[in-house]
C-alpha positions in Angstrom: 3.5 8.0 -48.8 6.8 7.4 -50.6 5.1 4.4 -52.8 3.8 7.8 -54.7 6.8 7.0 -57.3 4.8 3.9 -58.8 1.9 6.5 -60.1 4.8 7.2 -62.3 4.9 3.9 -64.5 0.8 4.3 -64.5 1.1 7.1 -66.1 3.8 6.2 -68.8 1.3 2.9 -69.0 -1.7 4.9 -69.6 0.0 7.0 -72.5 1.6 4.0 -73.5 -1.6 2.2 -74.0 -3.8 5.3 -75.5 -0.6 6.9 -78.0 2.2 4.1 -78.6 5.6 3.6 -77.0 7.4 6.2 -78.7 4.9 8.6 -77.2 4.6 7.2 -73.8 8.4 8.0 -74.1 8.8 11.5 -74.8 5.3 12.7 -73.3 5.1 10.2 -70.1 9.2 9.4 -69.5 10.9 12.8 -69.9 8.4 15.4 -68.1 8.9 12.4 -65.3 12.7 12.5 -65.6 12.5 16.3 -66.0 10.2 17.9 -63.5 10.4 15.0 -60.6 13.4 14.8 -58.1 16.1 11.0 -58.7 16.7 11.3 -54.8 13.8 10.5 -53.2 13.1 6.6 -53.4 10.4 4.0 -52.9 12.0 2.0 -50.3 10.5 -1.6 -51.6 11.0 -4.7 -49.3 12.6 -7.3 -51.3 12.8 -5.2 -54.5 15.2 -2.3 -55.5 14.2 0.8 -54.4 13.4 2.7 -58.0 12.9 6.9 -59.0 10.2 8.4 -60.0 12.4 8.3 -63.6 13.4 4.8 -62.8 10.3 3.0 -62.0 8.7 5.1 -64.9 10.9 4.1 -68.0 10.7 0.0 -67.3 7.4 -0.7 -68.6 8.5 1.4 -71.6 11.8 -0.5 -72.0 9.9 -3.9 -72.3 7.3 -2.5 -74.5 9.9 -0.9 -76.8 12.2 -4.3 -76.7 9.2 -6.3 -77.8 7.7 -4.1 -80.4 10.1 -0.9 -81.6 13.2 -3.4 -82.4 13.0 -3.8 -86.1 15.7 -3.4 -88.3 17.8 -3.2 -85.2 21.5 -4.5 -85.3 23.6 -4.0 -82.4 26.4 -1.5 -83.0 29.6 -0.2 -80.8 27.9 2.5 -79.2 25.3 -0.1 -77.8 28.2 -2.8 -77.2 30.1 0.5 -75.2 26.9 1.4 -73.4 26.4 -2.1 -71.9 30.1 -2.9 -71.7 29.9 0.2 -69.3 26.2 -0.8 -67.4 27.8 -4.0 -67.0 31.0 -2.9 -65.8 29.7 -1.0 -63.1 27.6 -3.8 -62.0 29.9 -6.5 -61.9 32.9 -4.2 -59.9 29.9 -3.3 -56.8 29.2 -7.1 -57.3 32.8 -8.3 -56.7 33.8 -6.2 -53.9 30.5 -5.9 -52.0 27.9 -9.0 -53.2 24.8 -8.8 -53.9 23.0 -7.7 -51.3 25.0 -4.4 -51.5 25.5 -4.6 -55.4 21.4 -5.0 -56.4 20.4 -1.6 -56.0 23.4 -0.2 -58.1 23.0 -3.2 -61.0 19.1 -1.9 -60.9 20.2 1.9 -61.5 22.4 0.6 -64.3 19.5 -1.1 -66.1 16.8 2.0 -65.5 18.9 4.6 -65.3 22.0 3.9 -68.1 20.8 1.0 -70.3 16.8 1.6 -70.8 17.1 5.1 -71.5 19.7 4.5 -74.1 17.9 1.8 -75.6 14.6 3.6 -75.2 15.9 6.5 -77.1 17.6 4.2 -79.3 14.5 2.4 -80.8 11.2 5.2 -80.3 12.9 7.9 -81.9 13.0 7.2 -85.3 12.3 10.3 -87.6 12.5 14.5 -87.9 9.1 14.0 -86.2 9.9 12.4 -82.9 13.7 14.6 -83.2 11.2 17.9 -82.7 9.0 16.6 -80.1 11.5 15.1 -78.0 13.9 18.1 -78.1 10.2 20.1 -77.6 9.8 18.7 -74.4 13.1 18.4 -73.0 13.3 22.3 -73.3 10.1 23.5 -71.9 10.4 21.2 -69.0 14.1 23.1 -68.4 12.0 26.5 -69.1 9.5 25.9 -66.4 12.2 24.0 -63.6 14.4 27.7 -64.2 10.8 29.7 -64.1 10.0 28.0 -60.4 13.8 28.3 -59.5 14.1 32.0 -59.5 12.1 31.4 -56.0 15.5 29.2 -54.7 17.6 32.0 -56.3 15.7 34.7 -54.0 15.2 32.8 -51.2 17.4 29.9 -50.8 14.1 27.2 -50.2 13.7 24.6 -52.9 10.3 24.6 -53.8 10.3 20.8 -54.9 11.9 19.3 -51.6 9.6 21.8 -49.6 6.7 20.3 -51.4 7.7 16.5 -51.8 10.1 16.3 -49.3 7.1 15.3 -46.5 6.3 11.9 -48.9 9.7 10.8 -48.1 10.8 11.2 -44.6 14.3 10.6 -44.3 15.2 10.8 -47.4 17.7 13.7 -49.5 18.2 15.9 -46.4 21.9 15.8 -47.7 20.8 17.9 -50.4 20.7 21.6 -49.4 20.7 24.8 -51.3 24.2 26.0 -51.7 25.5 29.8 -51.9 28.6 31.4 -53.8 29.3 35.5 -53.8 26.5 35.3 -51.6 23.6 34.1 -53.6 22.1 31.3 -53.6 22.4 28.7 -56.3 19.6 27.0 -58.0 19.2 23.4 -57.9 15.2 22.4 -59.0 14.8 19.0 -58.8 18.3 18.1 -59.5 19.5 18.4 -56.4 22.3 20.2 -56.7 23.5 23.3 -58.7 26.5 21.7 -61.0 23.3 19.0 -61.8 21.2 21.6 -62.6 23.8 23.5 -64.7 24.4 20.4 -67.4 20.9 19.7 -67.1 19.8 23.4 -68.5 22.9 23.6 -70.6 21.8 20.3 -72.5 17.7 22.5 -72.8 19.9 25.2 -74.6 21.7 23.1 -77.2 18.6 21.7 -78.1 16.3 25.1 -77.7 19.0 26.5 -80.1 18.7 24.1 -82.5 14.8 24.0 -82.3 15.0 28.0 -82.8 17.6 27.6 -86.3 15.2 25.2 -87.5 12.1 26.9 -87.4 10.4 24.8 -84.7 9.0 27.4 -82.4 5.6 29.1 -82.9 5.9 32.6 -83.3 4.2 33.9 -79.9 3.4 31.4 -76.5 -0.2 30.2 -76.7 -2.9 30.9 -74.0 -0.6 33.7 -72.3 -0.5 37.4 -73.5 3.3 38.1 -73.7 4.9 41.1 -75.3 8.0 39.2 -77.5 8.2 36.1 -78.8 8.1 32.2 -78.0 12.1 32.2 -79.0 12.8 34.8 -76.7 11.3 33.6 -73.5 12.4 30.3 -73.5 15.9 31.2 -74.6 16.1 34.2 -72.2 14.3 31.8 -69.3 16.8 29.2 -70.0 19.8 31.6 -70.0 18.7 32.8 -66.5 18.7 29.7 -65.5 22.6 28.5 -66.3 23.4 31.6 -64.8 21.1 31.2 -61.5 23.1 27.9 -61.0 26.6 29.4 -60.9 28.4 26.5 -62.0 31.4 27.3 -63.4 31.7 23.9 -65.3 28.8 23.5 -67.2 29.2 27.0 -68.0 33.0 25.9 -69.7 31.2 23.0 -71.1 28.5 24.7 -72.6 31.4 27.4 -74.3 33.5 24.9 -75.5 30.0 22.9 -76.9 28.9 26.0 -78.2 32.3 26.2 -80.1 32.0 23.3 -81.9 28.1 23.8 -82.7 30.2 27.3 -84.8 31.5 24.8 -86.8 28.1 24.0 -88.3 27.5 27.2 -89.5 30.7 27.5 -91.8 30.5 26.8 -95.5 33.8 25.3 -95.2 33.0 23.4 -92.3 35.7 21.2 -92.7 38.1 24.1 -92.6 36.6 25.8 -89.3 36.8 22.3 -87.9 40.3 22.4 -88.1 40.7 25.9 -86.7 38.5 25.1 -83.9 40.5 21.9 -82.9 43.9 24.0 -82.9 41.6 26.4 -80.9 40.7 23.9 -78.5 44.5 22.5 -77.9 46.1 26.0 -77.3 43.5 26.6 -75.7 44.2 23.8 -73.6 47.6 24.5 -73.1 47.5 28.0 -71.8 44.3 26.9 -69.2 46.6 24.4 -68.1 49.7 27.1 -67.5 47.2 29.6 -66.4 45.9 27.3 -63.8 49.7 26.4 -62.6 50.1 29.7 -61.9 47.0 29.9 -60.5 47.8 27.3 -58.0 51.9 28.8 -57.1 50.4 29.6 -54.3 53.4 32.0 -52.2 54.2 31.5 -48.3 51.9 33.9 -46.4 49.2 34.4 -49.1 45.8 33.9 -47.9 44.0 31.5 -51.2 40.5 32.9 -52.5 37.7 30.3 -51.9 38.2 29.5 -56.1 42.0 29.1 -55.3 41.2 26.2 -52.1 38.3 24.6 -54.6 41.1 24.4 -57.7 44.1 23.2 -55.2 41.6 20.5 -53.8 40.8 19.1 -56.7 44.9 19.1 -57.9 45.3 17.5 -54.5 42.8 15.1 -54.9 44.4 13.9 -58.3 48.1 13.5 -56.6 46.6 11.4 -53.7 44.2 9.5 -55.1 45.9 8.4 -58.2 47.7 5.5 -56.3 44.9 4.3 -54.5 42.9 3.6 -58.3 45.8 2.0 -59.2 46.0 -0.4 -56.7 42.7 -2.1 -57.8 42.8 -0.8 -60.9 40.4 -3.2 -63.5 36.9 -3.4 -61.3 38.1 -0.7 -58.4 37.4 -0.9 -54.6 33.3 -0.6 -55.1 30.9 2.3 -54.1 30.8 2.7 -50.7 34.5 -0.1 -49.8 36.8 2.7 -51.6 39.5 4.0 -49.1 39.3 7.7 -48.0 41.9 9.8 -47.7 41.3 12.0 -44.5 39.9 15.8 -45.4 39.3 14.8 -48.9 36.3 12.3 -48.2 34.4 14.4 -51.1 35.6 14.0 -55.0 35.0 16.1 -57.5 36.0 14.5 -60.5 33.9 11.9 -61.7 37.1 10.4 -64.0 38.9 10.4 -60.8 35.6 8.5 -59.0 35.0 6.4 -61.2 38.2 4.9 -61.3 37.9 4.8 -57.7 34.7 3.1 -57.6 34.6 1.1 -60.9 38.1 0.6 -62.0 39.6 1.7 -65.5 37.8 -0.6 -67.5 34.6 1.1 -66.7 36.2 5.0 -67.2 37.6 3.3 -70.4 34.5 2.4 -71.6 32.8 6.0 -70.6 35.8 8.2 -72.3 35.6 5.6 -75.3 32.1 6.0 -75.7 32.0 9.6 -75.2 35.0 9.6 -78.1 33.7 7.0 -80.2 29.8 9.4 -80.9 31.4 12.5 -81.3 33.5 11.9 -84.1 30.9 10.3 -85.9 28.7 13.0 -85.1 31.1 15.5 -86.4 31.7 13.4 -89.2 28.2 13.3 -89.8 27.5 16.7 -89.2 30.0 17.6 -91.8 29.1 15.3 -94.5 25.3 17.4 -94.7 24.6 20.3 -96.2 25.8 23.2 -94.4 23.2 24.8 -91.6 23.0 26.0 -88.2 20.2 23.7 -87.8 22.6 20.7 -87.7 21.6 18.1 -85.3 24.7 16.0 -85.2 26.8 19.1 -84.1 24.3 19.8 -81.4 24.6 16.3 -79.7 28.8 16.3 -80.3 27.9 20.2 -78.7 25.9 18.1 -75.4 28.7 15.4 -75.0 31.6 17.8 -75.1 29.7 19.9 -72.4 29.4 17.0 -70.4 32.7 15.2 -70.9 34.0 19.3 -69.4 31.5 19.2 -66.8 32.2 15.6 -65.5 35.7 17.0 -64.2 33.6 19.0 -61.7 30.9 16.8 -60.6 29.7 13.1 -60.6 27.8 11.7 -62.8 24.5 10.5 -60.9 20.8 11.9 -60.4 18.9 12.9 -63.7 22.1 13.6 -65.5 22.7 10.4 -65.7 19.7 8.7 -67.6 19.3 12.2 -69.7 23.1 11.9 -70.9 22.4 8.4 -71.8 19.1 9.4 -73.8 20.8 11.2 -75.4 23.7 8.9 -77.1 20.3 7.0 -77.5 19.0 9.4 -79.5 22.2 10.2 -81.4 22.9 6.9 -82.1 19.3 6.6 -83.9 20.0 9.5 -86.1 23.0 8.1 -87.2 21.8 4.9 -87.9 19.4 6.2 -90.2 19.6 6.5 -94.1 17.3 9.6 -94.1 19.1 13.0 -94.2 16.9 14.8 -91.3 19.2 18.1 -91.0 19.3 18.3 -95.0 15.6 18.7 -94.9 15.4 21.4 -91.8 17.8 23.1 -94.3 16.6 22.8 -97.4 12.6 24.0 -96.0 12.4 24.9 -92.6 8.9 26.4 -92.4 7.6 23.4 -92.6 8.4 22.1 -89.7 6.6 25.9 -88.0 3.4 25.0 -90.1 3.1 21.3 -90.1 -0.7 20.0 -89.2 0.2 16.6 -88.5 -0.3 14.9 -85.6 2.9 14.4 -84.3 3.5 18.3 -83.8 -0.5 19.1 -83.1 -0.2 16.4 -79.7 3.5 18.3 -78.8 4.0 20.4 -75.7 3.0 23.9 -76.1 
């Protein structure tokens, strides 16, 4: 039953076929990567054992290589997305061989390099920016719509349901609680996942609201409000139903610089909000040392034990990355340090697993877009409809939340869709955002067929 994952790829073929890649991509690939759990596997003899995501975006990726590559010329943020891929693949390589390494260089091609080239090459106009960002939200409104069922009940409705085709497989994944409720997961798998999955929906349902993009009331259900206000108030829910306490300082510190945007003198707030950020910085990090002066005889709050963890985790760790510190000590070969088998910190991890190099080329990556995204954002006309600042807004979320949590499961091929997609508006000679600004209602009343075939 678990070789249900390969009607996936039929179904990004079939759309392929009838509508074009760059469809196939945003109407087959994302409600796929969306709505439809990375744990469970098609365990394959002889062949890597793909997602439903996975197994969905390759036809797509050799379609788009042989057909959406015009006017392409490769750029740093490619040459620091495969420097990263490869990496990753060569360190599991070199310190467990192939037979260990295969799976891992196969998640680094579906899951890392196809969706950033995917992304990279379909979406090439204000068009396919709407759609995309279209879908990606409503498929978050509906996964925190079904989770409200998790959040009153503890059961996750999409390993109840699927979890019978794949026997054996993410058992490991269980609902979690904190102050007694349970936290919301969806198809994520777990709650932190879910949190920078839904905080990424809001950036781009917030920028989909300043533009205009929204119809004024939800077709085919009578609703009292409007289309804005459900899925922002469905997505909010949501965030909050996950309880994650680092996408939440992500998606505040994202939201921060998104303010930047709607400054005349952007330029100006910029530079506030960067002094904001590093006092900021600088009193979290006092704050959390006195936090952590933990006095002989105190009894530590469950947040207290989860900060002083993860400080422990840096101190002891720290040497152990160093020792192999280019391509790291591999997935699975790294040593352990007893009672701390768990990390938190994907920096920290990846180190670990990958060596430097790789975390090098993550942070430089992560860096590299959002300055030019800034920049980019700044050198358009001024408008809270600025997509630049929204995407600098979704990396600095994640660079927050990756302190908290790995990076793996659909966060990792939706981050990577995303530079995608950022790196194809900035390669462009258009001004998109200077034509949301200048009329914005037409993107609300458009009849042509790129918005008439969008999700509703």
């Amino acid at each position: 039953m678990q070789f249900i994952i390969y009607l996936a790829p039929l179904i990004t073929l079939y759309i392929l076929l009838q509508r074009g890649v760059a469809e196939s991509v945003i109407r087959g690939y994302l409600p796929i990567l969306l709505l439809l759990p990375d744990c469970y596997r098609a365990m394959t003899p002889g062949l890597p054992d793909p997602s439903f995501n996975q197994a969905a975006i390759l036809p797509l990726f050799l379609a788009a290589f042989f057909t959406q590559r015009r006017d392409w010329q490769l750029s740093v943020t490619d040459l620091l997305v495969i420097g990263f891929a490869s990496c990753v693949a060569y360190s599991e390589f070199s310190n467990a061989g192939y037979a260990e390494a295969q799976n891992l260089m196969f998640a680094m091609l579906a899951s890392v390099v196809a969706p950033y080239f995917c992304a990279r090459w379909c979406l090439r106009s204000m068009d396919s920016d709407i759609a995309a960002a279209r879908v990606f939200v409503i498929c978050c409104v509906v996964v925190s719509a079904i989770s409200i069922y998790q959040f009153r009940f503890g059961v996750n409705l999409w390993h109840l349901i699927l979890g019978p085709f794949f026997p054996g497989q993410g058992n490991g994944w269980v609902t979690t609680f904190r102050h007694g409720f349970a936290r919301i997961a969806g198809p994520y798998s777990h709650a932190i996942l879910a949190g920078i999955m839904l905080a990424m929906a809001w950036r781009l349902a917030r920028w989909l609201q300043w533009a205009n993009c929204w119809e004024e009331k939800i077709r085919h259900f009578r609703l009292p409000g409007t289309k804005t206000q459900w899925i922002n108030g469905l997505l909010l829910l949501g965030i909050i139903m996950t309880i994650a306490r680092g996408p939440w300082l992500g998606a505040l510190v994202g939201g921060v610089l998104i303010w930047v945007s709607h400054a005349n003198d952007r330029a100006k707030r910029l530079k506030w909000v960067l002094g904001i950020f590093v006092i900021g910085g600088l009193i979290g990090q006092m704050a959390l040392d006195a936090y952590l002066d933990i006095k002989p005889g105190t009894v530590m709050t469950q947040s207290q034990e989860s900060a002083f963890y993860r400080k422990e985790l840096m101190e002891k760790y720290e040497a152990i990355a160093l020792e192999h510190a280019a391509f790291g000590w591999g997935r699975n070969t790294w040593p352990k340090v007893g009672g701390m088998e768990s990390i938190d910190n994907y920096y920290l991890l990846l180190a670990l697993m990958h060596g430097v190099i790789a975390l090098g080329f993550l942070l430089a990556l992560m860096l590299w877009m959002t300055i030019r995204l800034s920049a980019r954002g700044l050198s358009e006309p001024a408008s809270r409809a600025s997509l630049p600042f929204t995407f600098a807004g979704i990396i600095t979320m994640m660079f927050i939340s990756l302190g908290t949590v790995y990076l793996g499961e659909q966060p990792m091929p939706a981050f990577f869709f995303i530079l995608g997609w950022a790196e194809a508006y900035l390669q462009r000679t258009s001004q998109v955002s200077s034509q949301l600004a200048a009329a914005p209602h037409s993107v609300k009343t458009s009849e042509s067929a790129a918005f008439r075939h969008v999700m509703h």
